[in-house]
Biopython code that builds the backbone (N, CA, C, O; Angstrom):
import numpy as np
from Bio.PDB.StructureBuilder import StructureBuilder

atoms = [
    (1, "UNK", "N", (-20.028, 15.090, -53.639)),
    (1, "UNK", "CA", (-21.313, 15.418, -53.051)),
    (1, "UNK", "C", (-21.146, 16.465, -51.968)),
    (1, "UNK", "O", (-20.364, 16.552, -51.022)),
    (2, "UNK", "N", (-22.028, 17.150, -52.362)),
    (2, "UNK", "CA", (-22.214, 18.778, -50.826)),
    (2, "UNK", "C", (-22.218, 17.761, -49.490)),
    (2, "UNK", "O", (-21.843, 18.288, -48.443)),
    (3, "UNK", "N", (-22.628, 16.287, -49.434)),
    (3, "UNK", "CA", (-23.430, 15.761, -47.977)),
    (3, "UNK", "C", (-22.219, 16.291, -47.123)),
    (3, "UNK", "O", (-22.208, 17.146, -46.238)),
    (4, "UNK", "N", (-20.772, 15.210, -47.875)),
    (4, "UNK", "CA", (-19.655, 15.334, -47.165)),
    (4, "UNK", "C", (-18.989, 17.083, -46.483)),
    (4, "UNK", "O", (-18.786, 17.488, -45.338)),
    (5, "UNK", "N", (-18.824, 17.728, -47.869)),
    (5, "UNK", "CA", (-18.754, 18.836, -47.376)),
    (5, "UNK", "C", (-19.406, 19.719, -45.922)),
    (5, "UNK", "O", (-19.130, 20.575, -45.081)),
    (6, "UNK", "N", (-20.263, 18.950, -46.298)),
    (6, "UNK", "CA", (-21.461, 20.185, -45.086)),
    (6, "UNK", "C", (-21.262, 19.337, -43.961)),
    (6, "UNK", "O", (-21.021, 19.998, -42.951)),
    (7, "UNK", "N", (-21.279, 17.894, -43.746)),
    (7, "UNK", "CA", (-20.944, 17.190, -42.441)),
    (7, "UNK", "C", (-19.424, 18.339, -42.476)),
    (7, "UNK", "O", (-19.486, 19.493, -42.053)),
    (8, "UNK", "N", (-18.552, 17.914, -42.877)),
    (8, "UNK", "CA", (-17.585, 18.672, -42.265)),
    (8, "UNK", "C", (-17.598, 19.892, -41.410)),
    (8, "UNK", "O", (-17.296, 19.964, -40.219)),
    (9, "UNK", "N", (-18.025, 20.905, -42.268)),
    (9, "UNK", "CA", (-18.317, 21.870, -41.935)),
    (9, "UNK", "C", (-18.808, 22.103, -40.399)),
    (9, "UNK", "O", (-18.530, 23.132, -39.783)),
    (10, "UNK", "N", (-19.615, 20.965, -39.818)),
    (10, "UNK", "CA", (-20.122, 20.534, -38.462)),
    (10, "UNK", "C", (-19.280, 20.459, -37.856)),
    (10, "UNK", "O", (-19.319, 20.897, -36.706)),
    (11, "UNK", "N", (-18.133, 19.860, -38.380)),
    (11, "UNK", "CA", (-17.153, 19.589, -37.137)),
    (11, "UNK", "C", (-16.077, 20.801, -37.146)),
    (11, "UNK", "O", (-15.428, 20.876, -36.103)),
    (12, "UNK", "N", (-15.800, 21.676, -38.052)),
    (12, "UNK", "CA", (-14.720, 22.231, -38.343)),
    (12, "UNK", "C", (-14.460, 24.152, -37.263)),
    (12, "UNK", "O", (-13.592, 25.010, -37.102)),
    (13, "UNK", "N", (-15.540, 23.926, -36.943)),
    (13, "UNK", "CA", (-15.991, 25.031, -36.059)),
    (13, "UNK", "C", (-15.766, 24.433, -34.592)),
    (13, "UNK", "O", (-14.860, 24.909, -33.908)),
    (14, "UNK", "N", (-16.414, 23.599, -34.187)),
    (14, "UNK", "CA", (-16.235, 23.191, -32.719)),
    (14, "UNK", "C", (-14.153, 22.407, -32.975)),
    (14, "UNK", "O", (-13.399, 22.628, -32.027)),
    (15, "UNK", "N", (-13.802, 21.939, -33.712)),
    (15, "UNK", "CA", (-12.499, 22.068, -33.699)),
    (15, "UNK", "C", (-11.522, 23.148, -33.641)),
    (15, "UNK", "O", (-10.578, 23.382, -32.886)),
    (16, "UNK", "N", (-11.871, 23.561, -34.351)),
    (16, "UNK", "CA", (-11.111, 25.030, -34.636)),
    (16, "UNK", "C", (-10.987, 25.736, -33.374)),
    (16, "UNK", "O", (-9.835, 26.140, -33.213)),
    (17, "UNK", "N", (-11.875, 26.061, -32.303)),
    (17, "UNK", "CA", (-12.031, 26.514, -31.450)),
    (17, "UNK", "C", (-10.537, 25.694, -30.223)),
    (17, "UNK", "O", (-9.550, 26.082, -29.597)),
    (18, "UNK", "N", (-11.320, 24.356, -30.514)),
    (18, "UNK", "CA", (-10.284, 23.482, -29.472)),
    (18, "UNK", "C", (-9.293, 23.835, -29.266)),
    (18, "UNK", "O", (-8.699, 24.128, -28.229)),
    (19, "UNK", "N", (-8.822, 23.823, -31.196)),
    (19, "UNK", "CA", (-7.328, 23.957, -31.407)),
    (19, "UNK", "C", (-6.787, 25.124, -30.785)),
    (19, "UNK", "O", (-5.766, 25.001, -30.109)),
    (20, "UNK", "N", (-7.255, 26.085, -30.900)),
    (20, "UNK", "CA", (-7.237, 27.401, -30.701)),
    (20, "UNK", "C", (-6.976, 27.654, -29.226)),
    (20, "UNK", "O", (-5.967, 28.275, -28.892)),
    (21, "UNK", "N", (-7.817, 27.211, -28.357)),
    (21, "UNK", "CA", (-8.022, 27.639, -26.673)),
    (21, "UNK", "C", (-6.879, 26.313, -26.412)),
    (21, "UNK", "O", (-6.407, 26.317, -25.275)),
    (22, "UNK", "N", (-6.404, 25.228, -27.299)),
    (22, "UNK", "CA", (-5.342, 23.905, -26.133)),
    (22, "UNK", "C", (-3.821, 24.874, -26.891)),
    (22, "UNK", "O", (-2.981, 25.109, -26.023)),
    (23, "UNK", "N", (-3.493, 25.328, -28.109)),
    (23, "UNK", "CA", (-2.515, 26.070, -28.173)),
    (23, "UNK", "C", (-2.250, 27.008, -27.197)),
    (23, "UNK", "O", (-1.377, 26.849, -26.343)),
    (24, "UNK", "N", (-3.240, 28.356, -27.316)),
    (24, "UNK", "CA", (-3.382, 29.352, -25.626)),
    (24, "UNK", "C", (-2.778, 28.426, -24.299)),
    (24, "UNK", "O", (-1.769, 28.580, -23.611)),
    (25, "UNK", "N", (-3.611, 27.642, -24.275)),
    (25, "UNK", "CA", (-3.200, 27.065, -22.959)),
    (25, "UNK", "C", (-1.600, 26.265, -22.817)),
    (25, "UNK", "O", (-0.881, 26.405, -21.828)),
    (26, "UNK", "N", (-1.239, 25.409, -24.036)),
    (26, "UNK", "CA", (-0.292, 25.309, -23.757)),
    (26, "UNK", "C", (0.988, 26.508, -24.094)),
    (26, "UNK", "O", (2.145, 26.274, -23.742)),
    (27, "UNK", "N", (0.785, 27.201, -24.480)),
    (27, "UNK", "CA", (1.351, 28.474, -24.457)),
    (27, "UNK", "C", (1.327, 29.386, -22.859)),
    (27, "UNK", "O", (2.233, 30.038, -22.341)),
    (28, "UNK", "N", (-0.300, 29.074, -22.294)),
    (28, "UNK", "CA", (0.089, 29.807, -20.795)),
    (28, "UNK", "C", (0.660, 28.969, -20.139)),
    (28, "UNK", "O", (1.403, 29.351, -19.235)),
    (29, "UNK", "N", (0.512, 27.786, -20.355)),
    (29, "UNK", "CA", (1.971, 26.775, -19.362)),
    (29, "UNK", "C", (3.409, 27.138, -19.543)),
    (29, "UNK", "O", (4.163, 27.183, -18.571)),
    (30, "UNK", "N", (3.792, 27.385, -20.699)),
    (30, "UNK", "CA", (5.048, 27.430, -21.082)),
    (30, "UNK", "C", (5.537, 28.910, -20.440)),
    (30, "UNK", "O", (6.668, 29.175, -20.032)),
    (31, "UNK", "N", (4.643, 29.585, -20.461)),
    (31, "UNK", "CA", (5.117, 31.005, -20.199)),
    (31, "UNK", "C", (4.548, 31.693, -18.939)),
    (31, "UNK", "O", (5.026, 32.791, -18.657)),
    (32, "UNK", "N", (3.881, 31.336, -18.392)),
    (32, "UNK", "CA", (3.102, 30.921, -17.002)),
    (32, "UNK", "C", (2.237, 32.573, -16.928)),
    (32, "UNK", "O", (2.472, 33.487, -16.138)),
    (33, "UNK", "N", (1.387, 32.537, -17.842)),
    (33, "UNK", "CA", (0.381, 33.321, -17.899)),
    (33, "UNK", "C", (-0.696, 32.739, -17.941)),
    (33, "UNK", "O", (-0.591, 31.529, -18.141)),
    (34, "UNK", "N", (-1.836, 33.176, -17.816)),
    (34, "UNK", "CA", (-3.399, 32.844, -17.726)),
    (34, "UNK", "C", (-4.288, 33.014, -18.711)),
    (34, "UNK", "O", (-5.332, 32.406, -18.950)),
    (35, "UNK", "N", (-3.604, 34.183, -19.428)),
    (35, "UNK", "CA", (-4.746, 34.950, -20.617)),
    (35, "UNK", "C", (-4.683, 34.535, -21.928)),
    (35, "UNK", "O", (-5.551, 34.935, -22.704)),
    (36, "UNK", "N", (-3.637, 33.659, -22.389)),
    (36, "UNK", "CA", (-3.772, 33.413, -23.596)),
    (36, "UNK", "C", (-4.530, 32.550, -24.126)),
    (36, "UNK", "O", (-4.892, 32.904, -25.248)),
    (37, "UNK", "N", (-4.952, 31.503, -23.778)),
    (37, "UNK", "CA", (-6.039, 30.707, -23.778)),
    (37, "UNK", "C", (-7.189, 31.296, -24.752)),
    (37, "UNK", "O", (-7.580, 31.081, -25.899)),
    (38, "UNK", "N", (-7.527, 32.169, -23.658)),
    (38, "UNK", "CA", (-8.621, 33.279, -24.361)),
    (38, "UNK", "C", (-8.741, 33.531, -25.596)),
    (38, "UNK", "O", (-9.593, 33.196, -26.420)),
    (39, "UNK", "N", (-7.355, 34.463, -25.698)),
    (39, "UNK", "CA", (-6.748, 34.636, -27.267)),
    (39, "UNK", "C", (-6.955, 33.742, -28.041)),
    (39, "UNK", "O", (-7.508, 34.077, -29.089)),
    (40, "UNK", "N", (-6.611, 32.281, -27.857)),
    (40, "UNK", "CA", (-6.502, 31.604, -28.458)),
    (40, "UNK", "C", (-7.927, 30.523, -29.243)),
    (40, "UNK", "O", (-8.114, 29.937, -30.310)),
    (41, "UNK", "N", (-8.601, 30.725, -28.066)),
    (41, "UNK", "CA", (-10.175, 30.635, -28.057)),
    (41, "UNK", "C", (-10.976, 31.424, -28.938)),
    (41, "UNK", "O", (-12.068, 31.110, -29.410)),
    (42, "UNK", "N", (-10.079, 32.892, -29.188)),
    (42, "UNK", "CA", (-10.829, 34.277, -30.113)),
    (42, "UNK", "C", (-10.730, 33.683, -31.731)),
    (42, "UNK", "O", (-11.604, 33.555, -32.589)),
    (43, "UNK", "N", (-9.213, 33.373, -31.741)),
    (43, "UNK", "CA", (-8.391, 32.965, -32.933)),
    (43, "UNK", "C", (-9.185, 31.664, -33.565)),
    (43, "UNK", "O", (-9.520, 31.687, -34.749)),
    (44, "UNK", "N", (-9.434, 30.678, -32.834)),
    (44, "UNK", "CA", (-9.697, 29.492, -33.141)),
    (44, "UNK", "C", (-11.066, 29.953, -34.007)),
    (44, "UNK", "O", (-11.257, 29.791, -35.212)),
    (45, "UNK", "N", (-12.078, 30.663, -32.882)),
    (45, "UNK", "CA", (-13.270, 30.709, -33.526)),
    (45, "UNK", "C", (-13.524, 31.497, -34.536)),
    (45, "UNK", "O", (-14.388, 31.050, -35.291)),
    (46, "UNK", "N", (-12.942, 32.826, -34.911)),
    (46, "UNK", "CA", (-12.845, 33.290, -36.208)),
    (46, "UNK", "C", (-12.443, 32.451, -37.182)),
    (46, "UNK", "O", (-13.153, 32.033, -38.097)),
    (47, "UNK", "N", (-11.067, 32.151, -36.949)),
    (47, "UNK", "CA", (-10.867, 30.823, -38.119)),
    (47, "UNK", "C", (-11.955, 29.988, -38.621)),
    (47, "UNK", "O", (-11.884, 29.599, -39.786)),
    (48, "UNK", "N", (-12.989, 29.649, -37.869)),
    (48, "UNK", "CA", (-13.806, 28.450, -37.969)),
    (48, "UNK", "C", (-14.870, 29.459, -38.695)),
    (48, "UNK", "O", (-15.328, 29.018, -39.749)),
    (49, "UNK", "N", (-15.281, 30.612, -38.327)),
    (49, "UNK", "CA", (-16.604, 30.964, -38.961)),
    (49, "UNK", "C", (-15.443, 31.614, -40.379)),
    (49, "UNK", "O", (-15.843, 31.264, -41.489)),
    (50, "UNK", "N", (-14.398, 32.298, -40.387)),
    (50, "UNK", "CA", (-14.095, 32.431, -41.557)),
    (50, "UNK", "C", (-13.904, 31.096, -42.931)),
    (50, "UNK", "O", (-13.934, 31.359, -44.133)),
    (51, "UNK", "N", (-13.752, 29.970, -42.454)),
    (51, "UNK", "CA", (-13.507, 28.921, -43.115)),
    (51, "UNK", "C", (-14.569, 28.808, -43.289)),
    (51, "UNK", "O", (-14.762, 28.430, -44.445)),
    (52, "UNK", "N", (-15.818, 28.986, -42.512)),
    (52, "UNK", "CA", (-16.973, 28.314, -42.810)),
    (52, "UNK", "C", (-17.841, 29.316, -44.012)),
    (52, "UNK", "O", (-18.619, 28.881, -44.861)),
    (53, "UNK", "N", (-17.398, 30.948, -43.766)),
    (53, "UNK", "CA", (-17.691, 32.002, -44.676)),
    (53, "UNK", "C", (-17.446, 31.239, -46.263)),
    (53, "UNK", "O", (-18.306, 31.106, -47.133)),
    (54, "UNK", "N", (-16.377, 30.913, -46.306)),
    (54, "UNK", "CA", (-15.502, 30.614, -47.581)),
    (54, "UNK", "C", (-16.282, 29.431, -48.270)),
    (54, "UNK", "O", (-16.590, 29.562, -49.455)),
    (55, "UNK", "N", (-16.543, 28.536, -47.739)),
    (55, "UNK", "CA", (-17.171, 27.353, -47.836)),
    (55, "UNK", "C", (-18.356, 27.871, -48.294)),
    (55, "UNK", "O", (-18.478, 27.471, -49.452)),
    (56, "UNK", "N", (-19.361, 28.605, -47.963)),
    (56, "UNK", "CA", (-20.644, 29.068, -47.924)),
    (56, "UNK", "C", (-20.521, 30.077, -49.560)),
    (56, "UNK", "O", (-21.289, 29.984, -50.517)),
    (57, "UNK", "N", (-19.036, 31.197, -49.401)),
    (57, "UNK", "CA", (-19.527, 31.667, -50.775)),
    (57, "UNK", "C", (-18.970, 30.661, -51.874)),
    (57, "UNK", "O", (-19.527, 30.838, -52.958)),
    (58, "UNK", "N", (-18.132, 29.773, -51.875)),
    (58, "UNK", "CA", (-17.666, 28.946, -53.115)),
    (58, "UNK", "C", (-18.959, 28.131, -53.458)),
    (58, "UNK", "O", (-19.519, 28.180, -54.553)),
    (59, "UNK", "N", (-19.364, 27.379, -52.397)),
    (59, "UNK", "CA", (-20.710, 26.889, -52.763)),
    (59, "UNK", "C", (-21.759, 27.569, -53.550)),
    (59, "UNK", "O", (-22.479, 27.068, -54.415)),
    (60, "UNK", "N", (-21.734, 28.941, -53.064)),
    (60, "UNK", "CA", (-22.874, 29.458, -53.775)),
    (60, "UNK", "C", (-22.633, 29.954, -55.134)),
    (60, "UNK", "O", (-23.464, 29.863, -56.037)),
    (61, "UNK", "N", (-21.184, 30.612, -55.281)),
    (61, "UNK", "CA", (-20.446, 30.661, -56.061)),
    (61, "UNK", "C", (-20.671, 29.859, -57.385)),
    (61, "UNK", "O", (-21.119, 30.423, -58.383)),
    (62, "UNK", "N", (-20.306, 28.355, -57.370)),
    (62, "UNK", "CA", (-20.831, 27.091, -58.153)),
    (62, "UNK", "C", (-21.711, 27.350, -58.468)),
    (62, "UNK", "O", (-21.813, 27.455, -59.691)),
    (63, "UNK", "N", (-22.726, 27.581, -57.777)),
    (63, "UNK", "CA", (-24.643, 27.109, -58.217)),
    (63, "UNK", "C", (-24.708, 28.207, -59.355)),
    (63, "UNK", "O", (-25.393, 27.939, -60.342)),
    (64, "UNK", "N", (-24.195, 29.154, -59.309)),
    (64, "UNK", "CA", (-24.559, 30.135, -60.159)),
    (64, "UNK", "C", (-24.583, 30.033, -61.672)),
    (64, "UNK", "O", (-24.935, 30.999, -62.349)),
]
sb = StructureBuilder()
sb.init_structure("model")
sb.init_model(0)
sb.init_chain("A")
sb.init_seg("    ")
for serial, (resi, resn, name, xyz) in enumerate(atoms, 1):
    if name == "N":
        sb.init_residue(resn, " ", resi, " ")
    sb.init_atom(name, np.array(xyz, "f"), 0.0, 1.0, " ", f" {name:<3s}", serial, name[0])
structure = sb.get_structure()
């Protein structure tokens, strides 16, 4: 069923991000910079709308 899919999809963006900005950060601990975080915050959230791109054309993809 799409339900499951698309709940996911809800969460997979505000994760992605997390993952993204707590790697940065523990990366600026390790190396005692400030800015990667950021980076990592950039990274996370592309990932999430690109995953979510993918999701969106396979779906539509199917219906066809």
């Amino acid at each position: 069923m799409l339900i499951g899919e698309y709940t996911s999809l809800a969460f997979m963006l505000p994760l992605s991000s997390l993952v993204g900005y707590a790697l940065g950060h523990l990366l600026d601990k390790a190396l005692g910079t400030n800015w990667i975080q950021f980076v990592g915050l950039a990274f996370g959230i592309v990932a999430g709308f690109v995953q979510l791109i993918r999701q969106i054309l396979r779906d539509t993809r199917d219906d066809e």
